[in-house]
N, CA, C and O of each residue as an XYZ file, in Angstrom:
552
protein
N     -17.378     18.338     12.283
C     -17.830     17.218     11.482
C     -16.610     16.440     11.001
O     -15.826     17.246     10.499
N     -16.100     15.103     10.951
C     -15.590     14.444     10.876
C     -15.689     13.915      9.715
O     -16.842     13.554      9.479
N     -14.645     13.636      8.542
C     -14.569     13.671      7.217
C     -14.685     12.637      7.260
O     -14.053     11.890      8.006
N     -15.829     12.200      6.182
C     -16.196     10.435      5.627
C     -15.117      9.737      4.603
O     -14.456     10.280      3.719
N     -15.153      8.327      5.015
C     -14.172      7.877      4.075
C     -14.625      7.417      2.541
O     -15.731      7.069      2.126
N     -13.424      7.542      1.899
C     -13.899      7.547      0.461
C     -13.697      6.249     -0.174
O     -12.572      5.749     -0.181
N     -15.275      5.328     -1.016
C     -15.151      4.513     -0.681
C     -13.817      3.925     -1.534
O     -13.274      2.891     -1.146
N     -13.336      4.636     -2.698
C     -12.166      4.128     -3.507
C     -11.030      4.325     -2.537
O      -9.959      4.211     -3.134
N     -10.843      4.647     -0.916
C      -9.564      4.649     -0.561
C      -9.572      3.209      0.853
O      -8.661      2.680      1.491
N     -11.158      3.017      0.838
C     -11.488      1.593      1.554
C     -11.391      0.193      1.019
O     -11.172     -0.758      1.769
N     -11.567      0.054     -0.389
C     -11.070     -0.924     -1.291
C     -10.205     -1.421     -1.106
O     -10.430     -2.594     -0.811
N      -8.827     -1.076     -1.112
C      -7.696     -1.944     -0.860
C      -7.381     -2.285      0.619
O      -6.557     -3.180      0.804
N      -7.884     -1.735      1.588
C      -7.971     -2.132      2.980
C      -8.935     -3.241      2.970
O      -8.545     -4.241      3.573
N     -10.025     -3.302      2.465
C     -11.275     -4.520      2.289
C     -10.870     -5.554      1.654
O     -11.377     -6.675      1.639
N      -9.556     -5.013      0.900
C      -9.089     -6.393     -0.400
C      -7.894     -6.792      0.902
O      -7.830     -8.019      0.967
N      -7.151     -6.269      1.715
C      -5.800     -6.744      2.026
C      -6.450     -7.029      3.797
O      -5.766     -7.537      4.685
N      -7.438     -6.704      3.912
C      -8.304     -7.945      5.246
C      -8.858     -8.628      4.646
O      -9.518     -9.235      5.489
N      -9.177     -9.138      3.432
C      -9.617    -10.476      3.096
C      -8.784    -11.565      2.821
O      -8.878    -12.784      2.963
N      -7.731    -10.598      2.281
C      -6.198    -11.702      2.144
C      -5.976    -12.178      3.728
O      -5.940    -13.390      3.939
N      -5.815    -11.173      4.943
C      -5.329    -11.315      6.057
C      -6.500    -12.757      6.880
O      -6.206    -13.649      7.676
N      -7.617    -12.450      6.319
C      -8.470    -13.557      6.855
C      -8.092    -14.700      6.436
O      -7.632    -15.565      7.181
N      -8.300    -14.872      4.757
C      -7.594    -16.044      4.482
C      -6.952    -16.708      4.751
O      -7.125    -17.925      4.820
N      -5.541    -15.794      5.102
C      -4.188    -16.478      5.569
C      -4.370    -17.395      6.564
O      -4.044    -18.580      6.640
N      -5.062    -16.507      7.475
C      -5.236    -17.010      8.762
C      -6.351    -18.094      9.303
O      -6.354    -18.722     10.362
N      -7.451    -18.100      8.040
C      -8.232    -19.510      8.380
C      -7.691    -20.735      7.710
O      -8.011    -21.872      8.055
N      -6.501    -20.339      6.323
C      -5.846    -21.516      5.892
C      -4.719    -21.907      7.008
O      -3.988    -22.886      6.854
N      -4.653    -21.115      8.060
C      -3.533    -21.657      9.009
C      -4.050    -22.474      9.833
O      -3.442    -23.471     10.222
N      -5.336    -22.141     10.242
C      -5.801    -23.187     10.668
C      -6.103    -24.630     10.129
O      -5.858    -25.663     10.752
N      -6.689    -24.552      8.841
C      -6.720    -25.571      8.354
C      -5.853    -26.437      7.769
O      -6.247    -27.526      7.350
N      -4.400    -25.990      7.665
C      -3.295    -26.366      7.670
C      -2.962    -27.362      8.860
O      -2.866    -28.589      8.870
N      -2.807    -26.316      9.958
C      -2.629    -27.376     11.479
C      -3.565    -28.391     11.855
O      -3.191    -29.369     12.502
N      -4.668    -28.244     11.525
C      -5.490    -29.124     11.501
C      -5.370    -30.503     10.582
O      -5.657    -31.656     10.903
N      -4.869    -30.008      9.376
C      -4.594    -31.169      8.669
C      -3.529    -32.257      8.728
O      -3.392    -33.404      8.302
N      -2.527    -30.982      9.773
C      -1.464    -31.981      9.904
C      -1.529    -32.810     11.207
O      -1.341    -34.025     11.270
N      -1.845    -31.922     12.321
C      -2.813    -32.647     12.904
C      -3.333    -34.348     12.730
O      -2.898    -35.378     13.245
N      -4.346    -34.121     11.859
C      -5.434    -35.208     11.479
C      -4.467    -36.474     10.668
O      -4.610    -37.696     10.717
N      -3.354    -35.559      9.854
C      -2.388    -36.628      9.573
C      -1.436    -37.351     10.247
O      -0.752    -38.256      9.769
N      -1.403    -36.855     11.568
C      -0.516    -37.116     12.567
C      -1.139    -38.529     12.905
O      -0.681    -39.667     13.014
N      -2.520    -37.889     13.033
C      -3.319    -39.410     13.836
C      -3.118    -40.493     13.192
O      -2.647    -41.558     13.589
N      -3.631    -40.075     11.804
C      -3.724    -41.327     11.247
C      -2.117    -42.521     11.204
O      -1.936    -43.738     11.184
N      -1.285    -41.338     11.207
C       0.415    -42.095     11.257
C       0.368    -43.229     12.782
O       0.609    -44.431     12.671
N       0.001    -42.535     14.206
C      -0.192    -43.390     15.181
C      -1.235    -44.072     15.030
O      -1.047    -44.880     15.939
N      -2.867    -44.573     14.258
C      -2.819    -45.180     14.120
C      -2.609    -46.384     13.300
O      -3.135    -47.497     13.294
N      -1.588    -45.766     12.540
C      -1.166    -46.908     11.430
C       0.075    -47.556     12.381
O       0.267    -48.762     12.221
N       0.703    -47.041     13.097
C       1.581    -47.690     13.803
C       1.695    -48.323     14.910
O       2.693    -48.988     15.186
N       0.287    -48.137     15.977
C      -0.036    -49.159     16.448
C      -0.771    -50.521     15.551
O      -0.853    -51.696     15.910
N      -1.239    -49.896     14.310
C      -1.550    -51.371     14.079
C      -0.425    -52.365     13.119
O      -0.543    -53.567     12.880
N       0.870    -51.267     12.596
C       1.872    -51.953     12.937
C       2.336    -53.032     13.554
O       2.544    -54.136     13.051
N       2.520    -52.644     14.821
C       2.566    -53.029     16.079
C       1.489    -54.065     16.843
O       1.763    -54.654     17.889
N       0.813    -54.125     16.463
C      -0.648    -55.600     16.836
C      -0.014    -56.132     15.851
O       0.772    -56.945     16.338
N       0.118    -56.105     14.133
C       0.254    -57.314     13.383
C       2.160    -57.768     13.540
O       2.542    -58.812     13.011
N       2.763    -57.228     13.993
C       4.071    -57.572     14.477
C       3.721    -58.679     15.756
O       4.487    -59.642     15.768
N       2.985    -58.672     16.506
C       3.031    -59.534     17.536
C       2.002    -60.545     17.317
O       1.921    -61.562     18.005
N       1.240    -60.267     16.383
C       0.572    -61.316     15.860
C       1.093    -62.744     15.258
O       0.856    -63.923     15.523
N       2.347    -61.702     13.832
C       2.530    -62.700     13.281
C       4.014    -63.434     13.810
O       4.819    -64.096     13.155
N       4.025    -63.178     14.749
C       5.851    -63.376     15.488
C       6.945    -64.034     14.725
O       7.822    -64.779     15.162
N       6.754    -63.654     13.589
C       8.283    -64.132     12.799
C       9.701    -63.714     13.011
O      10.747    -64.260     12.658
N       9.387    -62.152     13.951
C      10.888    -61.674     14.378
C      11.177    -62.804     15.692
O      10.405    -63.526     16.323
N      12.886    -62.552     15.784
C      12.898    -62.471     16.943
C      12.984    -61.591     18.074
O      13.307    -60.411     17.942
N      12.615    -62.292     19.553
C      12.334    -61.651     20.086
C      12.821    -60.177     20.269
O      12.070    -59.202     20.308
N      14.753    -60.138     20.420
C      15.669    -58.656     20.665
C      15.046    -57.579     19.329
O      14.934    -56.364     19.488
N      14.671    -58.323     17.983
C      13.912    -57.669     17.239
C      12.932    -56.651     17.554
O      13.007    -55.424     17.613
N      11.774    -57.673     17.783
C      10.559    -57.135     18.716
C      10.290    -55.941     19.111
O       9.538    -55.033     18.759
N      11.523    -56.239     20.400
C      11.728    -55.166     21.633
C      11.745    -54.168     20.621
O      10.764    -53.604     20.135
N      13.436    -53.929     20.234
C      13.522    -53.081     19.302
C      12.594    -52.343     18.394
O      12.563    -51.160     18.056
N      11.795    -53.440     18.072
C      10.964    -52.216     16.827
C       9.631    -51.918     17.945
O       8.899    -50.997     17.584
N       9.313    -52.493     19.043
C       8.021    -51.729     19.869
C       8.376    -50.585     20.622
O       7.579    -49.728     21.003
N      10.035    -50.598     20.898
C      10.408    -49.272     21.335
C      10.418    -48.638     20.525
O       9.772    -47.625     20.795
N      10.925    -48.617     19.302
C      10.539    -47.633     18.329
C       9.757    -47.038     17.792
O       9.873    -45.919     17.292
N       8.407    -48.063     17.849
C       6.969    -47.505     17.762
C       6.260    -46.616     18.830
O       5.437    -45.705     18.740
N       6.892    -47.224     19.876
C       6.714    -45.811     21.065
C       6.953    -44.731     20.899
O       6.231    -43.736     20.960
N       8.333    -44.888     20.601
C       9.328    -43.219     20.156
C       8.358    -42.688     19.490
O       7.662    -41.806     19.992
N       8.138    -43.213     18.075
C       7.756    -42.605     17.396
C       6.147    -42.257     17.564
O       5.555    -41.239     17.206
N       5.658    -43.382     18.197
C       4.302    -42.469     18.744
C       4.290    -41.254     19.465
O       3.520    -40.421     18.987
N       4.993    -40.858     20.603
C       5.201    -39.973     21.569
C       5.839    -38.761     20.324
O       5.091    -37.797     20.161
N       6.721    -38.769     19.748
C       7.047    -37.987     19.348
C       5.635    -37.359     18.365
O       5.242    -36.198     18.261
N       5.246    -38.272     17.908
C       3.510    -37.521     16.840
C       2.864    -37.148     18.395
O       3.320    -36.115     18.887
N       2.335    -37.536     18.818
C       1.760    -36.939     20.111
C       2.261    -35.567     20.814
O       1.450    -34.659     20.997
N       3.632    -35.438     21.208
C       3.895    -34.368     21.252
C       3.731    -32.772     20.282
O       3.548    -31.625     20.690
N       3.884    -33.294     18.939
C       4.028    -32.642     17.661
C       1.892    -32.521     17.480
O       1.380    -31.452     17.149
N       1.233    -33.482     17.701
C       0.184    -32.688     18.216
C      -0.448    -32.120     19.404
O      -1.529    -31.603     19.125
N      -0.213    -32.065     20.309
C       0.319    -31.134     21.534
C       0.117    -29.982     21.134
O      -0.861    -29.253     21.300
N       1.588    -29.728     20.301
C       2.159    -28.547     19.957
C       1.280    -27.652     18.826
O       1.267    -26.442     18.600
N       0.539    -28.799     18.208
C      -0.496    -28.144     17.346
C      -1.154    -27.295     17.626
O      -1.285    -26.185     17.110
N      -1.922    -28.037     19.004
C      -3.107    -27.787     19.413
C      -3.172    -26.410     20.089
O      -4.067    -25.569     20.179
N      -1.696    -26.488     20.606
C      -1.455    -24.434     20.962
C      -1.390    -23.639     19.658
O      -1.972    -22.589     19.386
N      -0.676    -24.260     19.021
C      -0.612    -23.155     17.563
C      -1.897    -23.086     17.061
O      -2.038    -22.114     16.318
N      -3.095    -23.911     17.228
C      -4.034    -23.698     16.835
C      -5.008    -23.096     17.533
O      -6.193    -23.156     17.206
N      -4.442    -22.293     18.840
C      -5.446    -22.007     19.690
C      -5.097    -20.440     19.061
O      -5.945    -19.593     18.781
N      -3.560    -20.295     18.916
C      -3.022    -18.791     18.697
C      -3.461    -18.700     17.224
O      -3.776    -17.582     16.818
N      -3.503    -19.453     16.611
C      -3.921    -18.872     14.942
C      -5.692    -18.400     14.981
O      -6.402    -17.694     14.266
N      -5.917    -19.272     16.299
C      -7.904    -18.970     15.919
C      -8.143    -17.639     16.545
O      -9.170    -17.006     16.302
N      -7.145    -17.172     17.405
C      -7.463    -15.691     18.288
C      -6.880    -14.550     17.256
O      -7.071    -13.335     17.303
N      -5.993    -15.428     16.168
C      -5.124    -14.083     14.844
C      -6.340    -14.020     14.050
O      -6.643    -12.946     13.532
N      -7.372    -15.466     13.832
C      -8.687    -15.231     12.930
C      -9.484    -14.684     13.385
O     -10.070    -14.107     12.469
N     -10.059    -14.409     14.554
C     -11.156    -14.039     15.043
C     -10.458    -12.439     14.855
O     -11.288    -11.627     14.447
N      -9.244    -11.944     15.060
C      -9.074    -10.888     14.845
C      -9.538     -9.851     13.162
O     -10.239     -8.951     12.700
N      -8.609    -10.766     12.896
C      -8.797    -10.503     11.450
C      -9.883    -10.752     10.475
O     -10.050    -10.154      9.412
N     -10.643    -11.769     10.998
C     -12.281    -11.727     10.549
C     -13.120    -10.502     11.057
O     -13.969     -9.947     10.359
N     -12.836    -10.171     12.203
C     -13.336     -8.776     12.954
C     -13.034     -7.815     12.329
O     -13.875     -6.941     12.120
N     -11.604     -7.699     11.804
C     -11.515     -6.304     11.260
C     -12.072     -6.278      9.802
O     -12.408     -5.205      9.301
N     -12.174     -7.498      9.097
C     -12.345     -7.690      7.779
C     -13.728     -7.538      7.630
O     -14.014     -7.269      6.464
N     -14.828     -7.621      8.487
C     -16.224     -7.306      8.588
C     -16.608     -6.091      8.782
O     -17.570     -5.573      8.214
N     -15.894     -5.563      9.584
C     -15.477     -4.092     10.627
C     -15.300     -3.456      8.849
O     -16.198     -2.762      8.373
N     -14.339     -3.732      8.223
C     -14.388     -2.795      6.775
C     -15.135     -3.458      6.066
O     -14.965     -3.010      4.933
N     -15.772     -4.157      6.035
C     -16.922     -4.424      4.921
C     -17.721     -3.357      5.632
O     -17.736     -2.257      5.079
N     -18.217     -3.459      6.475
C     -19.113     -2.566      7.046
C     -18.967     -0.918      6.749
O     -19.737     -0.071      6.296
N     -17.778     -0.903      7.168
C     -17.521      0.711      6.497
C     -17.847      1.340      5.303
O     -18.505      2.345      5.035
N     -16.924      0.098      4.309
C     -16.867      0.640      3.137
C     -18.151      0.325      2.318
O     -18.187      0.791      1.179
N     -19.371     -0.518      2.822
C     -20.220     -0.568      1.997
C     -21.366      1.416      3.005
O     -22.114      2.316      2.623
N     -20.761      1.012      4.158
C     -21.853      2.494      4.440
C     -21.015      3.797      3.539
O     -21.768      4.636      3.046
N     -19.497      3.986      3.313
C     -19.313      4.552      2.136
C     -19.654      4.959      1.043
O     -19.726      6.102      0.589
N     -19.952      3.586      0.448
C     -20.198      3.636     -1.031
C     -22.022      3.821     -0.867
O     -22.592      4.343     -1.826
N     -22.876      3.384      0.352
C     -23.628      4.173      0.470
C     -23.794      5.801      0.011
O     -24.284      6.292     -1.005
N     -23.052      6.535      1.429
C     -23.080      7.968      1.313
C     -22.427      8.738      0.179
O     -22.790      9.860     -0.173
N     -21.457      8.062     -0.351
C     -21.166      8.317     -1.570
C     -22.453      8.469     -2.416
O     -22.910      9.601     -2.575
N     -23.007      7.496     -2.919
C     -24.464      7.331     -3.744
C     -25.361      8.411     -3.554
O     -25.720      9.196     -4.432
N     -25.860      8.415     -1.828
C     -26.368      9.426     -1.514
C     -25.886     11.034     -2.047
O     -26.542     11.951     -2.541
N     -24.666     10.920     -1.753
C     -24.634     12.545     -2.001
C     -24.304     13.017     -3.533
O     -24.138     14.214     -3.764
N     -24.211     11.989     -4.624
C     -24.549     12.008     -5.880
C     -25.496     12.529     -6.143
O     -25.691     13.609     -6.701
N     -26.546     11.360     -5.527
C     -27.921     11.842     -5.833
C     -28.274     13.082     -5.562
O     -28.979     13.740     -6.327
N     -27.721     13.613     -4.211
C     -28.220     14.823     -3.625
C     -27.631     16.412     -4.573
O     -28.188     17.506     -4.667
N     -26.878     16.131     -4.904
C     -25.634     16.833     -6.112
C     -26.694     17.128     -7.147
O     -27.187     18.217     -7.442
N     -27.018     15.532     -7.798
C     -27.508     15.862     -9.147
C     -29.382     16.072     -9.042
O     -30.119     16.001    -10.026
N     -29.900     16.363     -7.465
C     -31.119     16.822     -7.543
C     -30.549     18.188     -7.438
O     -31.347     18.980     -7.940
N     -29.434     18.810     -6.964
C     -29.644     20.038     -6.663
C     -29.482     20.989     -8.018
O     -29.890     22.102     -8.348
N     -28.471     19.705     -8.767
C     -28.203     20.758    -10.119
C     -29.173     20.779    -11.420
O     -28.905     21.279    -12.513
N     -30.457     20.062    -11.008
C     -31.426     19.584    -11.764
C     -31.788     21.053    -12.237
O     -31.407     21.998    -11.545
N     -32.532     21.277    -13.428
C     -33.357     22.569    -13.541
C     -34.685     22.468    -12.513
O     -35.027     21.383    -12.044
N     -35.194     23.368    -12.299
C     -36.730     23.419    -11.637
C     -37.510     22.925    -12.118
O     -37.709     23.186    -13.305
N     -38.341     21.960    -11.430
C     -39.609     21.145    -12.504
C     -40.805     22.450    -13.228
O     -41.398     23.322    -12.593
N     -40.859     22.183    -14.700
C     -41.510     23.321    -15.138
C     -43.289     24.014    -14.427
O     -44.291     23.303    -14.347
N     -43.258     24.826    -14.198
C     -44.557     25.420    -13.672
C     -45.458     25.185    -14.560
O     -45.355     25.465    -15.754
N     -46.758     24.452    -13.814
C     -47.785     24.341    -14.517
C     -48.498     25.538    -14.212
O     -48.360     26.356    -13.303
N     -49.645     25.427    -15.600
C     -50.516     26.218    -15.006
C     -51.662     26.364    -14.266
O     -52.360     25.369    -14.462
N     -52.185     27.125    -13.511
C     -52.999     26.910    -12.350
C     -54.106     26.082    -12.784
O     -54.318     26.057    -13.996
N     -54.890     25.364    -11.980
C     -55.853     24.772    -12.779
C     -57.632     25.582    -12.918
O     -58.062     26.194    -11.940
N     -58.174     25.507    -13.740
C     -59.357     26.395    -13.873
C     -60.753     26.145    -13.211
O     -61.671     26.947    -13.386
């Protein structure tokens, strides 16, 4: 027979996979946010870039200059979400882990604190006195 776990030694494993989940769905939502802030930077800088050629007050060597730069700097946010989008593939396979195990001990430790209960009960029926004998009926 294989010794049950006790549920006061499952507690801090149930408390330190809930931290581990956390971590790991705020990582996602981290990359995601930066992400989502990324976008919004390219599209604030293409529309930069429309009201620069709109209002043509530079000149032209200007221009050039700042639409290559808006390139750069688009490509470079583009790349940088790229790069997200892997880190966010590897943080969702660290959550799915760690949500697994963090359920995996909920599960345990509540069938624990189950059998725990149970064998209380079973304890304090056994140490009960005997229910008193009636007498026969007439």
């Amino acid at each position: 027979m294989t010794a049950r776990p006790d549920p006061a030694s499952l507690a801090p494993l149930v408390a330190l996979a809930e931290a581990r989940r956390k971590r790991d769905l705020s990582r996602i939502e981290a990359l995601a946010v930066e992400a989502r802030r990324l976008e919004d930077e390219i599209e604030a800088l293409n529309t930069t870039q429309s009201r620069d050629a709109e209002e043509g007050t530079m000149p032209l060597a200007m221009v050039a200059r700042r639409i290559a730069w808006v390139e750069n700097a688009i490509a470079a946010h583009q790349r940088r979400i790229a790069a997200i989008a892997e880190e966010i593939a590897a943080a969702r396979k660290a959550a799915q882990a760690s949500v697994g195990r963090h359920e995996a001990l909920a599960v345990l430790h509540a069938r624990a604190e189950r059998d725990a209960r149970r064998d209380r009960d079973r304890a304090e029926e056994r140490a009960a006195p005997p229910p008193a004998r009636r007498p026969p009926p007439r």
